[in-house]
N, C-alpha and C positions, 0 to 999 in steps of 0.2 A: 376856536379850539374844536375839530376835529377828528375822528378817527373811523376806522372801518368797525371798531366793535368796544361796546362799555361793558368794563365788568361793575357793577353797581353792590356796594359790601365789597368792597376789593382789598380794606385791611382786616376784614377776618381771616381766621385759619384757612377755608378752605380759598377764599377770593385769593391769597396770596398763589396758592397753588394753584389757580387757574392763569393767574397774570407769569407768574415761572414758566409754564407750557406753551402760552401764548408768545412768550417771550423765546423760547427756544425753537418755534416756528416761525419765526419772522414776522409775526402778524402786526400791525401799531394798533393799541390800544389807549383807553381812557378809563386810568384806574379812580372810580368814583366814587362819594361816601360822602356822610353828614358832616365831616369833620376833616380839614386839609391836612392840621396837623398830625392825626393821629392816621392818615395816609400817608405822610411824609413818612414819618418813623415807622409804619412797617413796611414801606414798601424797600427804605434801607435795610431791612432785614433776608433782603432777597436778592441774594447774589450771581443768581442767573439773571438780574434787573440789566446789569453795568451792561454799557452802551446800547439797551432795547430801547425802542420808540414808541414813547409812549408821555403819557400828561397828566396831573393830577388835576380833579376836581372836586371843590365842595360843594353840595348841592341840598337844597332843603329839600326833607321829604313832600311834596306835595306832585301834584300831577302835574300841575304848571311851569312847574321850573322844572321837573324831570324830564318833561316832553322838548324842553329850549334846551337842556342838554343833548339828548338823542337826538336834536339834530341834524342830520347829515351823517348818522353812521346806519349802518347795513342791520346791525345785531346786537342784541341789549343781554348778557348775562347775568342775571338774578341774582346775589348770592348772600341776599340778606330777608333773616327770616326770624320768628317763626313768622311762616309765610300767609299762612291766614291772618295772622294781625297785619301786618307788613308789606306785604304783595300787592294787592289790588292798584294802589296808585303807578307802580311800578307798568303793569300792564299796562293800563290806560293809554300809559304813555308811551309804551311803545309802539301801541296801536296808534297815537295821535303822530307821532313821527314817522311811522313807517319804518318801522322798523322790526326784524323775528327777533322775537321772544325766548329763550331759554332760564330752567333754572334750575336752581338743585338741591328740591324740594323732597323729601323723605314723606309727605304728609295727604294723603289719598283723597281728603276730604278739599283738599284746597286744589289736587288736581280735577276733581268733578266738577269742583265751582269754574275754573277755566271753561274747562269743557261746556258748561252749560251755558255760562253769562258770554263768552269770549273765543268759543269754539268758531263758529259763523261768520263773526267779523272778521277775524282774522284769515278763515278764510275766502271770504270776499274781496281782501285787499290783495289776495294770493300770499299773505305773510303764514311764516311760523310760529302755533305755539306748544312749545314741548317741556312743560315744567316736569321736573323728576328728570331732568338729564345729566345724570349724577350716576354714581355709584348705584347709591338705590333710585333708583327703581331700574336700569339700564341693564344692569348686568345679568339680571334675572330673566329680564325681556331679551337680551341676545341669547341666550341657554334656549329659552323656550323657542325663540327663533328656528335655534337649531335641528331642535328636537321636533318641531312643525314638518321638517325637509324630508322625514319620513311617512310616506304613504299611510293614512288611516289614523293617524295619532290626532288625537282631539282631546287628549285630560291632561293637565299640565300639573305634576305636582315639586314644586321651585323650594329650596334650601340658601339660603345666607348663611355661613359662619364666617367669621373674623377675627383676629388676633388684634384688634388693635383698639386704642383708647377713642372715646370721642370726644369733638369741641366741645365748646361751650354752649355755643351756638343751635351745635347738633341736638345736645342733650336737653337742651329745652324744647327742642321743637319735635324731639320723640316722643317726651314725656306727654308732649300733647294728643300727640297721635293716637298715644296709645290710652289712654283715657276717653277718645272719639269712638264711634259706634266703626267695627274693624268687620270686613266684609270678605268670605270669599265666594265662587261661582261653582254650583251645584246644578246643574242640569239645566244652564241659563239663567239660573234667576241669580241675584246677589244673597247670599246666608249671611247673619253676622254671628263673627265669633264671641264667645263667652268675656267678660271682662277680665282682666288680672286672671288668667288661666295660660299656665305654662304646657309645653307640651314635649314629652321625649322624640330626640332626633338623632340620626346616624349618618354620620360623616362618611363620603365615600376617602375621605387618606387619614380617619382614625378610627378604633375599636370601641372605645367609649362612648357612653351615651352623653348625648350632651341637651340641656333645655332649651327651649326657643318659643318665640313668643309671637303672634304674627304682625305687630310691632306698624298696626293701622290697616293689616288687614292684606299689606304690600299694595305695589302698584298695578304689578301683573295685572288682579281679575278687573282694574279699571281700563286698561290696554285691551284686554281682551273680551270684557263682556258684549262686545257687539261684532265681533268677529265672529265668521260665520263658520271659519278653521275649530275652533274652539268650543267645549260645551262644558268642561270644568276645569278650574284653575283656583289652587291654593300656592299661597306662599307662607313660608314661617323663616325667620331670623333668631340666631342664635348666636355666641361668641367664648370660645373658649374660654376666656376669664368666666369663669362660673362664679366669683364671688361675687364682683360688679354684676353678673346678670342676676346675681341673686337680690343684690340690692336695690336693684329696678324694680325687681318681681316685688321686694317687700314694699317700695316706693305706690307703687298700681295697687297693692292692698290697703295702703293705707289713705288713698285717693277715695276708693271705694267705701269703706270703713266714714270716713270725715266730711270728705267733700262734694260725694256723688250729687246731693240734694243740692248743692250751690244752682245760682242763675249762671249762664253760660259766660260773661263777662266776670265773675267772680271765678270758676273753672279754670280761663284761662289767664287768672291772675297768679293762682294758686299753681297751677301747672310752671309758670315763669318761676317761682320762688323755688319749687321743690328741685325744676332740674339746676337752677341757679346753686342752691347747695348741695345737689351731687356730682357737680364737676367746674371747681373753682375758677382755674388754670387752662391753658390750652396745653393740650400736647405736644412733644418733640414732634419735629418732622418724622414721617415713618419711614423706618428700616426694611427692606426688602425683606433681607436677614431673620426679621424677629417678626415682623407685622403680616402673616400671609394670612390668605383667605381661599373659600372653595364655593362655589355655585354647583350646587347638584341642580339637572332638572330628570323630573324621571316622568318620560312620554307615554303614553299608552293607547292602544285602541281596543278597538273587541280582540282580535286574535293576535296583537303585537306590542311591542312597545321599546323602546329605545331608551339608553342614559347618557345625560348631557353630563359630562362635570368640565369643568371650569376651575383650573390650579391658578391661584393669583398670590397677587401680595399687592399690600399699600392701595386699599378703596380710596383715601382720599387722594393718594395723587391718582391713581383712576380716575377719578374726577377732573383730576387738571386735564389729561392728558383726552379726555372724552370734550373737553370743552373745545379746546386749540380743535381736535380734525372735527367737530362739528362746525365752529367756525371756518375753517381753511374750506371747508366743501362750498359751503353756504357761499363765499365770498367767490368762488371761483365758479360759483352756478350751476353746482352739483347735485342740488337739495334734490331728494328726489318726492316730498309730498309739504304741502301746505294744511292750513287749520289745526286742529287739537290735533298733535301727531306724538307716537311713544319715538322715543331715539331708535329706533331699529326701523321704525319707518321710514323714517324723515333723512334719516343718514345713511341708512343700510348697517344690517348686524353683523356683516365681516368685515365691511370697512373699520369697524369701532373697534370687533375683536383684532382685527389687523394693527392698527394701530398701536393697541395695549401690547401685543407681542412684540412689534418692536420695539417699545419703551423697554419689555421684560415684564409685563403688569400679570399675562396671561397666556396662558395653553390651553392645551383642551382636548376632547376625546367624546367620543361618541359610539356608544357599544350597542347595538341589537339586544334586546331582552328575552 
């Protein structure tokens, strides 16, 4: 068995939507996970599946049997997390087969630990590793991209808002994030931010203020804290549903409040049960219609500065659709960088923005300040 790329968590919420995009590009995949049957039944739930080529497998977690899967395929997609519990053997093993690494990882602390344990290796074998190639962290990182193309601009200050629900999956592995020490980049160093501290934010297509939280600190100042383009970089995330963001906010209080003094293993015990009961269910597929979203990034230098926004809809199929042209390049020998790389490196940021536009995911606009 096979294929040019694994998605590994392939019957989760978002693995489905990677294997529909991959499916709509013609690519074959090996949709892969713990459990055959419960790949079987959702991968019949994905009706862009009929006639794509592709194979189910069950695979124990371990390194050993994940490395005898990988292979003979090109490219291993992640998509089971939370990822610092979760992840490491997954690496290992793409590294022991030779194979890039992607994933679609929300959690800053688990991309540093790449970066530092598995940055090197990977690339010395010439491989890819680009966890956060996802919605978050991607989209923020193409905005800033953009906003870099202007002359003198070095402070990067990056917006998430979202109209849409999260997995289950997701929601567990934020609550972690944001319980983890959250960093942005102040005159090259890393700051961290305050815990359970909300902040006002202004949408560039509404009037209202809305909360936002930096929800791990973002990926951004991890991308960029060694770039030499760059000397500060904050991100914050926000989501129109203000009631759900209010109940995160009270969730992170009462983290702090209960749990803060736990052992790190009891933390992240505690973190799995809380986001476990604030989001029971997965969500409907998202509606263009109903589900949009906006990437502000607003550039600056000493005497200039520029604003990115970024009109979207549906981050998780964003995600699908940032998987497929990351794979399709990779597979056709397009990658343009190896090692610990952000999606904007490793694929190019208007190849990705390009893409999303022609799904309909994203526009965009770019004003002088």
């Amino acid at each position: 068995m096979t294929a040019p790329v694994v998605v590994y968590g392939a019957s989760g919420y978002t693995g489905k939507l990677i294997v529909w995009h991959l499916a709509l590009a013609g690519i074959p995949f090996i949709a892969a996970g713990r459990s055959k049957a419960r790949l079987e039944e959702q991968m019949a739930k994905v009706p862009e599946l009929a006639g794509a080529d592709y194979s189910i497998a069950e695979v124990a977690h371990d390194r050993a049997s994940l490395a005898a899967l990988f292979q003979g395929a090109k490219v291993v997609y992640n998509v089971t997390g939370p990822f610092m519990q979760l992840g490491e053997p997954v690496v290992q093993a793409a590294l022991d087969a030779g194979c890039h690494y992607l994933d679609t990882t929300g959690e800053t602390d688990w991309m540093a630990f790449c970066r530092d344990n598995y940055g090197a290796k990977f690339s010395a074998k010439s491989l890819l590793l680009a966890p956060a190639s996802s919605y978050m962290w991607a989209a923020g990182n193409i905005a800033a991209e953009i906003a870099l193309e202007t002359p003198g601009v070095d402070s990067l200050d990056i917006l998430y808002l979202a109209d849409s629900s999260t997995s289950v999956a997701s929601t567990k592995s934020f609550l972690r994030m944001c319980t983890k020490p959250q960093y942005f980049l102040e005159h090259n160093e890393l700051v961290m931010w305050p815990y359970a501290t909300a902040y006002d934010v202004r949408s560039p297509d509404q009037n209202r203020l809305f909360k936002a939280l930096p929800w791990s600190g973002g990926g951004e100042p991890i991308w960029y804290m060694d770039d030499a383009r760059v000397t500060n970089c904050t991100t914050l995330v926000g989501f129109k549903n203000q009631v759900m963001f209010g109940a995160v906010l009270n969730v992170l209080k009462e983290f702090e409040e209960k749990y803060r003094n736990l052992d790190y293993d009891a933390q992240e015990r505690v973190t799995n049960e809380l986001g476990g009961d604030l989001t029971q269910v997965e969500p409907d597929r998202e509606d263009p219609n109903r589900n949009r979203s906006v990437i502000s990034c607003i550039g600056r230098g000493n005497m200039n500065g520029v604003s990115v926004v970024m009109r979207g809809n549906s981050p998780y199929l964003q995600t699908g659709e940032l998987a497929a042209e990351a794979c399709r390049r990779i597979l056709a020998g397009k990658l343009l960088a190896t090692g610990f790389q952000s999606p904007s490196k490793a694929i190019g940021a208007r190849n990705i923005l390009n893409a999303w536009a022609e799904k309909g995911y994203h526009s965009w606009s770019a004003t002088a300040l």
